[in-house]
N, C-alpha and C positions, 0 to 999 in steps of 0.2 A: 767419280768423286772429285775428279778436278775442280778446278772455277770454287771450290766451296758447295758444289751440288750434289746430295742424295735422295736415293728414293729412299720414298717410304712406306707402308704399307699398315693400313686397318683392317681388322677382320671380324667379320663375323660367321662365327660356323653350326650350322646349324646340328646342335647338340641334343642329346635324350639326357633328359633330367635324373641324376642320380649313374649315369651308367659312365665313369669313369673312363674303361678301357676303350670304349667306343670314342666316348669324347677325344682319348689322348689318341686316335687312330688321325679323327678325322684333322686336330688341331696341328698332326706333325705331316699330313701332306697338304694342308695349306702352308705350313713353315716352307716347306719344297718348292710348294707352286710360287709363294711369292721369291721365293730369292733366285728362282729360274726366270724369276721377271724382270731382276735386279735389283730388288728389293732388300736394302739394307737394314732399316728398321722396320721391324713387325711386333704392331701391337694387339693381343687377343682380347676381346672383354672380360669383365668382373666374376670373378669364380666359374669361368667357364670350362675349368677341367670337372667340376659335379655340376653345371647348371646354380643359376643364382635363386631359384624359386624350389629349393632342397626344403625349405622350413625346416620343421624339425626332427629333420634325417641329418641336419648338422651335428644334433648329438650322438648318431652313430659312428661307434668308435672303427667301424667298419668303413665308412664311406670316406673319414680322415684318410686312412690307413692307404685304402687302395686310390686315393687321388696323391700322397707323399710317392706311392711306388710308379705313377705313371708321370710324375712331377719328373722322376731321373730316366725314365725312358725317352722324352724330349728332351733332358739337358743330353743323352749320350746323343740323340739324333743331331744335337747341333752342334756337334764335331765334325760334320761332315757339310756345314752348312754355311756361308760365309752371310753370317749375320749377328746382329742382336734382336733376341726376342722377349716381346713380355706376355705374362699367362699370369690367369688369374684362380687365384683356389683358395679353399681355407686353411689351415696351418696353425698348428697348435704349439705353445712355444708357453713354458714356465707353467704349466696346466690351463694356460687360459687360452681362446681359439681366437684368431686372424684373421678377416680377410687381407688376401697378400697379394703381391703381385710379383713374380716370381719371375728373376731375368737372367740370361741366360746366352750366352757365345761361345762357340768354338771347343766344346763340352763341358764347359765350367759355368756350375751353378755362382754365381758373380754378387747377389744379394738379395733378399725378401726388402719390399717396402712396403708396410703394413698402414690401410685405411685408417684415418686420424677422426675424420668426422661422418661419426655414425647413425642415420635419420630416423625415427625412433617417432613416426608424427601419421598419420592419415593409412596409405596401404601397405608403409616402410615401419618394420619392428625388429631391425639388427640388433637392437641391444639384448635382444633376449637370445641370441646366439655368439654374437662376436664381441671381445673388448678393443678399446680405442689404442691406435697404436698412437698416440700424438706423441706421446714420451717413451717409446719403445725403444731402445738400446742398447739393442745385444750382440749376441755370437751365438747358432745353433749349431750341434753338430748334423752334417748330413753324410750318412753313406757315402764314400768315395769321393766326397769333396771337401773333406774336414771342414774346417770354422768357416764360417757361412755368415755375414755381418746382416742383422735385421734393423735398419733404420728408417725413418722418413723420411731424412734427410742426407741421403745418397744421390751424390753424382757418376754417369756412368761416362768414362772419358775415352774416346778411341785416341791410340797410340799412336798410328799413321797420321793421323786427322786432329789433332788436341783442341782446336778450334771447336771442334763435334763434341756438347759436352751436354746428354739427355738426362734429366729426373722424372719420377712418377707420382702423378696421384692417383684415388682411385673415385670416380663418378663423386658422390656428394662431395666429396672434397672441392671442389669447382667450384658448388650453388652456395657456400656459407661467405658470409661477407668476408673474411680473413683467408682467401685458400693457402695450402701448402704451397702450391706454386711461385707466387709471391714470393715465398723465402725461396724458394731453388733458384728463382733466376736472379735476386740481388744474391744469391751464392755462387753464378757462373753459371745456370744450365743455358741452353738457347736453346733445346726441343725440350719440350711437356709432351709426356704421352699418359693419356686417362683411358685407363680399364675400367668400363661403366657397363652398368644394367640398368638403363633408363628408361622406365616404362612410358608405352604412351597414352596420352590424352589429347584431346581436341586443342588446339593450338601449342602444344610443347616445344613441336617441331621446329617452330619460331623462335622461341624464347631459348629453345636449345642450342641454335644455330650462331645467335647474337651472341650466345654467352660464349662459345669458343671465340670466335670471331675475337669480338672485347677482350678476352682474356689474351690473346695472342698479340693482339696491340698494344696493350694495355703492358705486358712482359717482353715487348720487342723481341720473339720468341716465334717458332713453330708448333704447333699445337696437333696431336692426332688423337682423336677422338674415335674409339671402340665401345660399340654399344652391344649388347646382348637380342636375339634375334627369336626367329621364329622356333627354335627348339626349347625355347622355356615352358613353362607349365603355363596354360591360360587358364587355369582355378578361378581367379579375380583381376591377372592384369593381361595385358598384350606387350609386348615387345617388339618395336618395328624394324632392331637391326640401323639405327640412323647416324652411321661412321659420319667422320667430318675432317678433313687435315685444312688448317688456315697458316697463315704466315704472318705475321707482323697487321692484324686486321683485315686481310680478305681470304676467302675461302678458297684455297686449290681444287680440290674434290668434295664432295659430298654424293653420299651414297642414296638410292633409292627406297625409301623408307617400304618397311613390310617384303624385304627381300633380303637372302643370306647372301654372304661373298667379301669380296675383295674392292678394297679402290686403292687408287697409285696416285702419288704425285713428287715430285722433286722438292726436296725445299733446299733453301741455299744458304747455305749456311755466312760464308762471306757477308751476302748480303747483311743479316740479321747482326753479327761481328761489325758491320760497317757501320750499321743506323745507333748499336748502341753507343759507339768510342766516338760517333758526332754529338751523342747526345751529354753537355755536362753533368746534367740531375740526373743520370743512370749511375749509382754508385756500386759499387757490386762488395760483396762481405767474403769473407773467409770463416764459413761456417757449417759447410759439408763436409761428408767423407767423401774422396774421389775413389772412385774402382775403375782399374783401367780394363781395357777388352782390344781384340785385333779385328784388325777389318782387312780385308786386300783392296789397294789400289785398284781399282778400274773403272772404265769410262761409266760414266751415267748417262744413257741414255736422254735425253730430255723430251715429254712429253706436255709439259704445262705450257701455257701459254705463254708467246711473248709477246704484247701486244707492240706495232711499230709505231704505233701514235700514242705514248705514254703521258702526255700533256694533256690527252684529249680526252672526255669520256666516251667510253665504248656505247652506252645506249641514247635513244633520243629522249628521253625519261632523265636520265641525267644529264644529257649536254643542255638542255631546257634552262636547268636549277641551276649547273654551274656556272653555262654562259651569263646567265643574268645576274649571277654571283658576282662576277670579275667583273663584269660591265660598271657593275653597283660599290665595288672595290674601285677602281680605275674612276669613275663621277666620285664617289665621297670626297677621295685623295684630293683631284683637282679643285671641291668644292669648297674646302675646307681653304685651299691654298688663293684663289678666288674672293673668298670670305673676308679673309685674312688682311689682305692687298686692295680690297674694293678695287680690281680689275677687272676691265675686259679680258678677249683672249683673240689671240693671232694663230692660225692656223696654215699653213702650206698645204693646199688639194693640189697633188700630183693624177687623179683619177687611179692610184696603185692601193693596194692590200690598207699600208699601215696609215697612210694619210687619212684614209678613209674612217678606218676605225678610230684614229683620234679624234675627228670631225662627230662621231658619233657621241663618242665618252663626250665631248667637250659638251654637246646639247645635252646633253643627260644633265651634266653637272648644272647647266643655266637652267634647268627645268627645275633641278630639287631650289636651286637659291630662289627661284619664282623670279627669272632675269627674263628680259626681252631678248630672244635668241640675236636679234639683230646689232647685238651688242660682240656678237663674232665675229671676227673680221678673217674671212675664208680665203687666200688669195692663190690666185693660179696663175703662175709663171712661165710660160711658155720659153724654151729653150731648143737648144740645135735637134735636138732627139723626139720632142715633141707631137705626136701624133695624135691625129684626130678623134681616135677609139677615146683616149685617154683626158684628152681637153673636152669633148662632148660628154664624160661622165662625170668628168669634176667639176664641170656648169650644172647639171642635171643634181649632181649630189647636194651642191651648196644648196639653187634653191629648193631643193624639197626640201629638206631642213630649216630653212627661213632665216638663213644667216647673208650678212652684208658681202655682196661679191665685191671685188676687186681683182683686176687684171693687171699685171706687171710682164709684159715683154723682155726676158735677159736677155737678147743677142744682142743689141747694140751694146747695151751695157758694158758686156764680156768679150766684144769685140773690141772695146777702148780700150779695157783691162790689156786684153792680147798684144795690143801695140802698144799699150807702156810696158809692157817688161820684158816686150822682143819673144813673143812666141808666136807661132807660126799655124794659121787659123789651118789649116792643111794635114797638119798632124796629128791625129787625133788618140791624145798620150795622156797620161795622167793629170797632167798640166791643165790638159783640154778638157776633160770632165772635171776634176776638183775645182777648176776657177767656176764653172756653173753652179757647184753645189753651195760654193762659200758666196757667190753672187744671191743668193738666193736668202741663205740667211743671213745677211746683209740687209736686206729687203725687209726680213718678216722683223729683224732687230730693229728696224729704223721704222718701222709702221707700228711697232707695238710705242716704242717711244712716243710717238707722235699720236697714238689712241689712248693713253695711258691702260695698257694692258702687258698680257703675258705672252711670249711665243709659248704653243704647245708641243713639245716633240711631239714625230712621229716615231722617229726608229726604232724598232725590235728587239728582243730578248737574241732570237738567231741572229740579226746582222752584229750587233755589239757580240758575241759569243765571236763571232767568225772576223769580226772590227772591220767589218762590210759597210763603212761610214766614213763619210769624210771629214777628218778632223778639222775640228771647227768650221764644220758645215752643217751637213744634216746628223753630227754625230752632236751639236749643240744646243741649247733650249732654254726656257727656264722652267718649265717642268714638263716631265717626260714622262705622260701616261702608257706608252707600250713599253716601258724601259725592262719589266719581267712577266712580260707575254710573246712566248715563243711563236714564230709564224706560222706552225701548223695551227695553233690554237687563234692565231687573229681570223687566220681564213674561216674554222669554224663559228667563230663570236660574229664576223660579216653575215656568214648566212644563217645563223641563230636571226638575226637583227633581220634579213630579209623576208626569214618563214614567218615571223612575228610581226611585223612595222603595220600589215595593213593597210598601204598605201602602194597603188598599184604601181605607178611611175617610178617611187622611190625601190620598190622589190625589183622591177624590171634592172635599175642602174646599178645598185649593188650586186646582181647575179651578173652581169656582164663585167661588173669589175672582180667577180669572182673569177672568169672565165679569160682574166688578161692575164697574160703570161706578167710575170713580177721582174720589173726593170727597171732603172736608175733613168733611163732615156736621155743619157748624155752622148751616145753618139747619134748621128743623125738616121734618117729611117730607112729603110730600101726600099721601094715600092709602095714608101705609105703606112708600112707595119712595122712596127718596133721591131730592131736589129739586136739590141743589147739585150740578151735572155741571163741573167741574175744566174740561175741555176744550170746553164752552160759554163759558166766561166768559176762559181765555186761548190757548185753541185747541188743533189738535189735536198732542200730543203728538209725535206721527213727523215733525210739519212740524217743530216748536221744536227737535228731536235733528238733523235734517237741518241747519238753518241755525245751530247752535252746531258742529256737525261741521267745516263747512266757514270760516266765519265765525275761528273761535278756532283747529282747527289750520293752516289754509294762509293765513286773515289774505285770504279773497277777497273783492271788492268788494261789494255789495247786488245789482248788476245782475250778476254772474256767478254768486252763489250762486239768484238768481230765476228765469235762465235752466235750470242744472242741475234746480232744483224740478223747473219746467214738465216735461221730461224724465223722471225721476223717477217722478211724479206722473202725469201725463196718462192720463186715463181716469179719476181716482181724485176728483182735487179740480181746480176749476175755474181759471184762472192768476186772474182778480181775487181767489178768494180767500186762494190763495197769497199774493197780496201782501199780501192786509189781515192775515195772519197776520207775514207777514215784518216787517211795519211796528212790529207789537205786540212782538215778537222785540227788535228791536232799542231800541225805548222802555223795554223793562222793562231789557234787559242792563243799558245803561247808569246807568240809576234805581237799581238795585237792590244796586251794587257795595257800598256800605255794611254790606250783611249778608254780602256774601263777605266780606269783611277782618279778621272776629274769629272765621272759624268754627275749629271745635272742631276736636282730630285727626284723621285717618281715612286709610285706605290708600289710593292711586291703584293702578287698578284696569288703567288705558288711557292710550292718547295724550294726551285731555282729559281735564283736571282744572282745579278753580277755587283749591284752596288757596292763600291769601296769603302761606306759608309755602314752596310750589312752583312750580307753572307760572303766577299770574298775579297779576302785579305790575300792577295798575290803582289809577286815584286814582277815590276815591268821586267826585268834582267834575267827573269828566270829561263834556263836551260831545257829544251824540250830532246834533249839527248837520251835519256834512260828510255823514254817512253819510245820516241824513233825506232831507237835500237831494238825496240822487243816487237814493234812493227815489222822491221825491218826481217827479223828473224822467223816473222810469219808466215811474209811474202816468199 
């Protein structure tokens, strides 16, 4: 449970309709199995201590009777159990019958939450067995657990964990436009768990999946969904058993429709605490009961995915749609600003990652105003570090694009600089690279003047994160289309752009500038091939995207973003190296705020963005001490 992470667990068990004793055997050695898995919360489906398809054996004052007595032979079992569990059964409460969902820890029956909306329409006729609990609010007594609270509106709060704060509904509760849910999480819950009997039909499966999905988004919330399985009654329906746990909008697990059992996944609770206190319009109420319960501390396991390209989409089905997304984001931005200015545009081709893709955005943008590309003035600067790979693809790139070349030589240039201000062409020190970069946009400032047009940045969402830019060099512009495109995601959107373009020369020079190591190329070359390797000197890119991901959108500590690494990563990069990167990460963040604070416009692309104008109000002054420290404590 550290980090904010527990497992969780849905179930379905495969039950005999009406036979109690059997059901309460089978449903308390799944409580066993799952919390020998680690499993903290466990959710059973919809009256599945009788079966949901009883009809009208619900009026047998017998089959109440003997599902109340096997109701407390699970709460004793879960004295010996380190969990919370929910079971579903019917419950007869003021003479009138319930379906309930009956929860339960450490042998105390904890509270009934009685189903509010009852479906009453096509193969569903509750109304002729159960009443609606929507305004249910009471006290039952129960054998050996005295006053017993039955509300809907109950939150179940771990004491250890107070963060950890679950409510229930039961199946229709979900599919009516109003659910109960809704009200638990602007009352504090962060997990929803629904004890359902959802029968199937030809495309359900779909609609059922969305609706968890949506609703866990939609409640910045964990959601586990227990569905009723192959031991129901097939009379007229089928039950496929189709579990589901989602998190804030994407699904963790989902189970094999038309099969009984278990599915696991972690959900994070931090996380879900994180997303809702950035969000202002999340207002939350004081209008539940809270019941508290014990959990013991101990590690969770993690079995869910971490993906280590979190910027990226995992399928080529979605990097298709989003790349063209951002591309379409990044051309509007600059279009509009273009529009705006009746300008051309000035671009720097270095033949590297970000140059590239600006040069791309930039024709998109001249394509949507209906401009003669020729009206971009593409300029490639050769300098001390220069290499041939790099100059032949930033001639190759300009004209497949059909933009205006232009060639500017810095070395004499930056050599005149060198002798007036007494530095010594020999050392090649900060002095010696930042006079080239500032030479340069120099160059692109005084050609857009003279074109009446715009410089377009190129720089990156990672180099400004890490302030891997030279102030008032390539850290300047007048508008900056990669300013929140992180450089895992430019390398992706280049080769989107290459599998796509259809032009064989142009696909050929974008995959080899996929295949160039990524370098500033301000010291000079060894042998003809770039010496200055970018990700030698402040690591490897996918690490720095990974810990600004987590770091900047959920605000997580140094030891829970280090651990996800490990995860992540493992097989790939070593953990001490992890750290010695994560250490570098958070050194430069905080050092480097100073050149976030005046940068230029540019579109936000994603979640993360550094603009001081949007998402990040930081003081150049700020102290990377607390966070150090707890690095420091790792290592």
């Amino acid at each position: 449970m550290r980090h904010g992470f527990v497992k969780v667990a849905a179930v379905t068990p495969k039950i005999k309709v009406a036979d109690t004793a059997y059901n309460g055997e089978v449903i308390r050695g799944q409580m066993k199995e799952c919390v020998q898995a680690g499993a903290k919360i466990v959710v059973f489906p919809e009256l599945c201590l009788t079966g949901y398809t009883c009809q009208d054996l619900f009026f047998q004052e017998e089959l109440l009777e003997s599902a109340k007595a096997e109701l407390l032979v699970i709460v004793k079992e879960s004295e010996s159990l380190d969990g919370i569990f929910f079971v579903g059964l019917p419950y007869e409460i003021n003479g009138k019958l319930y379906n309930v969902a009956a929860v339960c820890a450490n042998g105390e029956l904890l509270g009934f939450v009685p189903k509010s909306c009852l479906p009453n329409y096509n193969e569903f006729y509750e109304l002729r067995h159960f009443t609606s609990g929507a305004d249910l609010c009471t006290e039952v007594t129960v054998p050996g657990q005295g006053e017993v609270p039955v509300d809907r509106d109950l939150i179940f709060q771990c004491r250890q964990m107070p963060k950890l704060k679950i409510a229930a509904e039961l199946c229709e509760d979900l599919w009516v436009p109003n659910p109960p849910s809704i009200s638990h999480a602007l009352g504090g819950a962060n997990v929803i768990v629904n004890l359902s009997a959802s029968n199937e039909i030809t495309g359900k499966d779909s609609y059922r999946r969305e609706l968890v999905a949506g609703q866990s988004a939609r409640l910045v919330a964990a959601y586990i969904y227990a569905s009723a399985g192959e031991g129901e009654s097939t009379q007229d329906l089928v039950f496929s058993g189709h579990n589901l746990i989602a998190e804030n909008g994407h699904v963790l697990a989902e189970s094999r429709r038309f099969s009984d059992g278990i599915i696991y996944s972690e959900i994070d609770v931090e996380r879900l605490n994180a997303e809702r206190r950035r969000m202002t319009t999340f207002e939350t109420e004081d209008t539940h009961t809270v019941v508290e319960f014990d959990l013991a501390m101990t590690e969770t396991v993690l079995t869910r995915e971490v993906d280590p390209a979190p910027f990226v989409p995992a399928d080529k089905k979605n990097r298709d749609k989003r790349c063209d997304e951002i591309l379409m984001i990044q051309a509007m931005g600059l279009k509009k600003r273009l529009e705006h200015t009746n300008a051309g545009a000035v671009v720097g081709i270095s033949g590297g990652l970000d140059s590239t893709l600006a040069l791309l955005v930039t024709a998109r943008a001249f394509d949507l105003l209906g401009w003669d590309r020729k009206k971009i003035t593409a300029v490639t600067m050769p300098g001390f570090g220069t290499t041939d790979r790099t100059y032949d693809n930033a001639v190759s790139l300009i004209q497949c694009l059909g933009a205006e070349f232009v060639e500017v030589d810095i070395k004499n240039a930056v050599n005149v600089h060198f002798s007036d201000i007494g530095q010594d062409s020999s050392v090649h020190d900060v002095t010696y690279e930042n006079s080239q970069a500032r030479e340069r946009t120099q160059i692109l400032m005084d050609i857009a003047n003279k074109k009446n047009a715009l410089v377009i940045g190129t720089g990156d969402l990672s180099e400004l994160a890490l302030g891997w830019a030279t102030y008032n060099g390539d850290h300047m512009s007048m508008y900056a289309v990669n300013a929140s495109v992180p450089k895992t995601l430019v390398r992706h959107l280049v080769k989107y752009y290459a599998d796509t373009c259809g032009e064989e020369l142009l696909q050929k020079t974008l995959l080899d500038v996929l295949d160039t190591p990524v370098s500033p190329e301000l010291l000079p070359p060894e042998n003809g091939k770039i010496s200055q390797k970018t990700e030698d000197l402040v690591g490897p890119y996918e690490l720095h995207d990974f810990f600004l991901y987590y770091m900047f959108r959920f605000g997580f500590s140094p030891d829970k973003i280090y651990r996800l690494a490990k995860i992540a990563f493992k097989g790939v990069y070593e953990d001490a190296f992890i750290l010695k990167w994560l250490k570098t990460f958070y050194r430069r963040y905080f050092a480097q705020q100073f050149k976030r604070s005046c940068l230029p416009d540019g579109p936000k692309v994603g979640t993360v963005a550094v603009s001081p104008r949007g998402d990040l109000r930081m003081p150049s002054d700020a102290a990377v001490t607390v966070w150090m420290r707890k690095i420091e404590d790792m290592g």
